[in-house]
C-alpha positions as a Python dict, from the first residue, in 0.01 Angstrom:
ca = {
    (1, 'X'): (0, 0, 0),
    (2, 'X'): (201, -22, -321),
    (3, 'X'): (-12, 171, -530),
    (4, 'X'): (32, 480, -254),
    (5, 'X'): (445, 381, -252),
    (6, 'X'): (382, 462, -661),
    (7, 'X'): (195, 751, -609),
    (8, 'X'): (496, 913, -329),
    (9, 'X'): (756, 792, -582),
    (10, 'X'): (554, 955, -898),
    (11, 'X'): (543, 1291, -705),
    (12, 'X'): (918, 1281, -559),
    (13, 'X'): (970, 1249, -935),
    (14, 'X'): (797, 1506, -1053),
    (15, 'X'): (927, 1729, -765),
    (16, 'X'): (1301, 1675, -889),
    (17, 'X'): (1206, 1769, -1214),
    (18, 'X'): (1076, 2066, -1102),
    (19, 'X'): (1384, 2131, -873),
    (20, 'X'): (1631, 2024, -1153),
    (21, 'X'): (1434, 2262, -1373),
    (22, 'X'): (1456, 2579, -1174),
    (23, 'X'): (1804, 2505, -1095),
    (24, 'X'): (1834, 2515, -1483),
    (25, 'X'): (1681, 2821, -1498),
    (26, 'X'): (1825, 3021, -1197),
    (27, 'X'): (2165, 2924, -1425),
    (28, 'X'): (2063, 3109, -1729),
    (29, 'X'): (1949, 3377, -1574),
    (30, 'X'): (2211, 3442, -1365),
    (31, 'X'): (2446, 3449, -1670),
    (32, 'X'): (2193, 3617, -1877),
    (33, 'X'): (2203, 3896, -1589),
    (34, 'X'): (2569, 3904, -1586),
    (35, 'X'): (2584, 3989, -1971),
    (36, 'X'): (2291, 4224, -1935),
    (37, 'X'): (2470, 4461, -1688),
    (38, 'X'): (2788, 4395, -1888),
    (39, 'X'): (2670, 4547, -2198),
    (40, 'X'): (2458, 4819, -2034),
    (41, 'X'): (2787, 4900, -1875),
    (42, 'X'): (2968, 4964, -2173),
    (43, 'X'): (2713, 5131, -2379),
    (44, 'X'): (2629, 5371, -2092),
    (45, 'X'): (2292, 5215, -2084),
    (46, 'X'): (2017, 5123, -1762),
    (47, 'X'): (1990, 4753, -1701),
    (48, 'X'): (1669, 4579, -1508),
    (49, 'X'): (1754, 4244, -1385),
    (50, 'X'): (1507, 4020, -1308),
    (51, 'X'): (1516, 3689, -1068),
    (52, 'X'): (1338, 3361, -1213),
    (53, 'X'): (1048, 3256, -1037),
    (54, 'X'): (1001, 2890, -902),
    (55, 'X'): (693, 2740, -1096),
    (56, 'X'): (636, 3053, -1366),
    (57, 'X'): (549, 2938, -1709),
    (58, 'X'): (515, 3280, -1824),
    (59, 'X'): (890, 3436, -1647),
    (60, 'X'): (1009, 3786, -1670),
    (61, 'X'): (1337, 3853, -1847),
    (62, 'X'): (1593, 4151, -1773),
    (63, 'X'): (1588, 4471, -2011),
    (64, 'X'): (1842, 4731, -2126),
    (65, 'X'): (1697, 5098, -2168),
    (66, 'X'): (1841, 5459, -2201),
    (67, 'X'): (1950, 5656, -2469),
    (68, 'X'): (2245, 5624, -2807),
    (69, 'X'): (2311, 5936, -2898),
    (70, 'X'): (1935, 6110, -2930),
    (71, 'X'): (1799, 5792, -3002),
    (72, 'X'): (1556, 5594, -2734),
    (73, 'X'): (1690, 5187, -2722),
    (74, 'X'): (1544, 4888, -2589),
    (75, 'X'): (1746, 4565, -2528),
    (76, 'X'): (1506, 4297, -2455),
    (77, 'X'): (1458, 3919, -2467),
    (78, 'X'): (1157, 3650, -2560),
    (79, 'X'): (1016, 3308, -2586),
    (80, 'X'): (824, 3190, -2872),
    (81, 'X'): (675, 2791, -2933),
    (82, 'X'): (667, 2512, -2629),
    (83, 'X'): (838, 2203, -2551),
    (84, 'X'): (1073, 2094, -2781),
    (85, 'X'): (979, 2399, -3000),
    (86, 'X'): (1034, 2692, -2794),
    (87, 'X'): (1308, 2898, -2945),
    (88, 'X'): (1489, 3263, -2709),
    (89, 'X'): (1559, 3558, -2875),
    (90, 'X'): (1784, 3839, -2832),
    (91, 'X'): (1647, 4183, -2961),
    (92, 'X'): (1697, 4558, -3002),
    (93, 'X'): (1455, 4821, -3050),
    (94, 'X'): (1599, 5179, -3151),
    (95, 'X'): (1375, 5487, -3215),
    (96, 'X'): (1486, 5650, -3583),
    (97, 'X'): (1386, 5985, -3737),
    (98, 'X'): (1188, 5809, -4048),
    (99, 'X'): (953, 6084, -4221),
    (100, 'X'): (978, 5950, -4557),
    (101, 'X'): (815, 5598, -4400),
    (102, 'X'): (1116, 5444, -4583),
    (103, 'X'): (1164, 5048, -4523),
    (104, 'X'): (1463, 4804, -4546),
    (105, 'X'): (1586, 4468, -4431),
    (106, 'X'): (1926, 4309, -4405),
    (107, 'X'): (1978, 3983, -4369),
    (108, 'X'): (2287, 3749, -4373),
    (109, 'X'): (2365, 3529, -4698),
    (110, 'X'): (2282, 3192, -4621),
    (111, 'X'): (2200, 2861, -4813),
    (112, 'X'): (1818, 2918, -4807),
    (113, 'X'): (1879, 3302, -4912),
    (114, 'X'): (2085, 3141, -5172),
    (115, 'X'): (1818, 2882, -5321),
    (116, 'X'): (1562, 3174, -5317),
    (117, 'X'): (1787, 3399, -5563),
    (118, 'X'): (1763, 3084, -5793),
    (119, 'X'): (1425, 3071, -5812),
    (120, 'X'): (1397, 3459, -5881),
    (121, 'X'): (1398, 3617, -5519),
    (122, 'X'): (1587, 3922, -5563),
    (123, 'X'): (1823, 4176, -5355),
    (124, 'X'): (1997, 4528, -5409),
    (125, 'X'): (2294, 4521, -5454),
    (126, 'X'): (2615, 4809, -5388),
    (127, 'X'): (2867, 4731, -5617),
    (128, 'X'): (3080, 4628, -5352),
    (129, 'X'): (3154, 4255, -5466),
    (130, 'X'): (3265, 4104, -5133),
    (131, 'X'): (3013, 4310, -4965),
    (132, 'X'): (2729, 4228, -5191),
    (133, 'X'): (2811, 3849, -5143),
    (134, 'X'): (2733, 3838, -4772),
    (135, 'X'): (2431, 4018, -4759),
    (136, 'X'): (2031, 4009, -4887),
    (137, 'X'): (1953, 4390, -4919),
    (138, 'X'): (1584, 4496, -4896),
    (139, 'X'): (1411, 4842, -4934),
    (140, 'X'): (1102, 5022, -5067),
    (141, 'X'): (1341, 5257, -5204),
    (142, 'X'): (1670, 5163, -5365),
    (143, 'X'): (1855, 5500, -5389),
    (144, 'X'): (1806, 5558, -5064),
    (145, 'X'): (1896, 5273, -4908),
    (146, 'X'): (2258, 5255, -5081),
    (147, 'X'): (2342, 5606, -5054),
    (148, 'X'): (2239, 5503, -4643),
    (149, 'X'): (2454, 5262, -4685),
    (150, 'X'): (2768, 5428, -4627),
    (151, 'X'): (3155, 5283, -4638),
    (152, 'X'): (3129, 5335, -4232),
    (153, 'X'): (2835, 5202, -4186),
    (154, 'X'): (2942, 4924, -4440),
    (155, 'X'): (3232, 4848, -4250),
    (156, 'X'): (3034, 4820, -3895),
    (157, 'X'): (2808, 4558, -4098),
    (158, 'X'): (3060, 4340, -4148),
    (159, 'X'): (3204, 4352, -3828),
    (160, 'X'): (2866, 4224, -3666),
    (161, 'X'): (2764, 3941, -3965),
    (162, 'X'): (3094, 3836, -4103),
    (163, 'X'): (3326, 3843, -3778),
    (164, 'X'): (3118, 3817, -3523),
    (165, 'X'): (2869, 3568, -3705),
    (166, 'X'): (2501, 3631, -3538),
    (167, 'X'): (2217, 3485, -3737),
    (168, 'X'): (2035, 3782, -3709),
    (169, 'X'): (1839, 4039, -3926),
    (170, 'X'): (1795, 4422, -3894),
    (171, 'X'): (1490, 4602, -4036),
    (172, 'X'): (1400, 4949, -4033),
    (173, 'X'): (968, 4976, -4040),
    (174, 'X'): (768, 5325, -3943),
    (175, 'X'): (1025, 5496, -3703),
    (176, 'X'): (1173, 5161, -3510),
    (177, 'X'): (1482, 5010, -3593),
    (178, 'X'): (1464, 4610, -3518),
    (179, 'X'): (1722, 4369, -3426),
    (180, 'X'): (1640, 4018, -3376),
    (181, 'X'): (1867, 3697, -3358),
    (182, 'X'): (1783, 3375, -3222),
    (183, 'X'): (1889, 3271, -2858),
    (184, 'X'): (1984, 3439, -2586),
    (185, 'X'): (2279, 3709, -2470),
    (186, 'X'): (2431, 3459, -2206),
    (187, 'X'): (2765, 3450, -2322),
    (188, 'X'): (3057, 3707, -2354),
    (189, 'X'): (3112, 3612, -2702),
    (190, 'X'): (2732, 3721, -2786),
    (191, 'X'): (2747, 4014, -2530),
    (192, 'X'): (3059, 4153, -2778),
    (193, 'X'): (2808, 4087, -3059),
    (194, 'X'): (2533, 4314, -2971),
    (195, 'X'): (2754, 4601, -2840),
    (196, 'X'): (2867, 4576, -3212),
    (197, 'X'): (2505, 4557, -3333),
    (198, 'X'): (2382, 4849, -3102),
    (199, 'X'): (2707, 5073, -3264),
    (200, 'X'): (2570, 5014, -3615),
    (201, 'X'): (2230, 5067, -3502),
    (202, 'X'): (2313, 5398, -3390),
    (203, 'X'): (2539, 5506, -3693),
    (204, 'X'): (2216, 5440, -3891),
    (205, 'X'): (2047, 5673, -3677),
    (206, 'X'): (2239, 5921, -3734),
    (207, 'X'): (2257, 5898, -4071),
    (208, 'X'): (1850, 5867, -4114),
    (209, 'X'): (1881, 6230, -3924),
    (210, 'X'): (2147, 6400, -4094),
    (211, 'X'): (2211, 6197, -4466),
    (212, 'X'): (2141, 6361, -4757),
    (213, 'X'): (1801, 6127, -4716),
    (214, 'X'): (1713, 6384, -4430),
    (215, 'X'): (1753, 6697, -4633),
    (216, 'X'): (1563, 6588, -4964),
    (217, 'X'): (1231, 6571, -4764),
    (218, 'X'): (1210, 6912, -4725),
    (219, 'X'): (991, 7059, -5033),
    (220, 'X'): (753, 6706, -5080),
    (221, 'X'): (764, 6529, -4762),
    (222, 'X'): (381, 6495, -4682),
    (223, 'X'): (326, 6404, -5069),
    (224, 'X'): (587, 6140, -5048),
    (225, 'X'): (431, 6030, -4704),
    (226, 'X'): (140, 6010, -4833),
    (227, 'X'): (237, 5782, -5101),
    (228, 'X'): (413, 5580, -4907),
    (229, 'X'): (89, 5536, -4747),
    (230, 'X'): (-13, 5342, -4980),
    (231, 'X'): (283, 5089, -5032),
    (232, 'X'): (197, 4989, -4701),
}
């Protein structure tokens, strides 16, 4: 008789965890929702919301699609690890006109950034000193990443890193243009974040399409393609 009192008990347990659990994670996704059809909203965008599911290990999570400018965008969200190591992220996928199969990263100065210079890791820099300070710069191709990098586009950078403060990183590979940053858009303060984020992305659209980066592919593009090719 007690053993089958402890088994009832064990299982009412493990029910409330379960109940507590989804109630958890109806929460987040009803503010994660919210945010999602705020930004959308403002950036003239599609949103797909998605309701949890009671008992889903693997759940769905609500998207952001349409169009910046001529430019297909995805907003989008992920789980990676388990348990105490599972980690959300927040990310942005933007189609970019890309011929030359040109390459960079940007990534926000930060203590390990800082301990990697010292042992020899190094960055481009733009001759902007208070600009060059709160960046690490990364490209196949120098010249064309600073002349990308233009006082506009500049000044939209440090809007989203230095005053809105994501830990993010932005990387242009093939013709995609990646955002990631670690948790997830449930919060007006990170909603503002990524409408700044999506702006930049699509000012370094444009300029991919219509820079002087654009016109100098038109004699050698295939041979520079080509050797591109092999960098990869």
């Amino acid at each position: 008789m007690e053993g089958l009192i402890g088994l009832v008990f064990m299982a009412g347990f493990i029910g409330l965890i379960f109940v507590i659990a989804f109630a958890i994670s109806k929460n987040t996704f009803k503010r994660l929702n919210e945010q999602v059809q705020k930004l959308a909203d403002e950036m003239g965008l599609e949103a797909y919301l998605v309701e949890p599911k009671a008992f889903s290990f693997r759940p769905d999570y609500p998207t952001i699609r349409g169009k910046l400018g001529e430019s297909d965008v995805t907003v989008y969200f992920y789980k990676t690890g388990s348990g105490k190591h599972q980690q959300f992220w927040t990310a942005a996928d933007l189609t970019v006109y890309n011929p030359g199969r040109k390459t960079f990263k940007i990534l926000k100065e930060n203590f390990l950034t800082k301990i990697g210079k010292v042992f020899g890791g190094q960055d481009i820099q733009v001759g902007d000193p208070e600009f060059d300070k709160e960046f690490i710069l990364k490209s196949n191709d120098e010249g064309f990443f600073t002349s990308l990098l233009s006082d506009p586009i500049r000044d939209q950078m440090m809007r989203v890193w230095v005053e809105r403060k994501p830990a993010g990183n932005l990387e242009l590979q093939g013709n995609r243009l990646k955002y990631v940053e670690n948790g997830f858009m449930n919060s007006m303060i990170q909603t503002a974040r990524m409408k700044q984020v999506l702006i930049l992305m699509s000012a370094l659209s444009v300029a991919l399409s219509n820079g002087d980066y654009s016109t100098q592919q038109s004699d050698s593009a295939s041979g520079q393609a080509q050797d591109n090719e092999n960098y990869f």
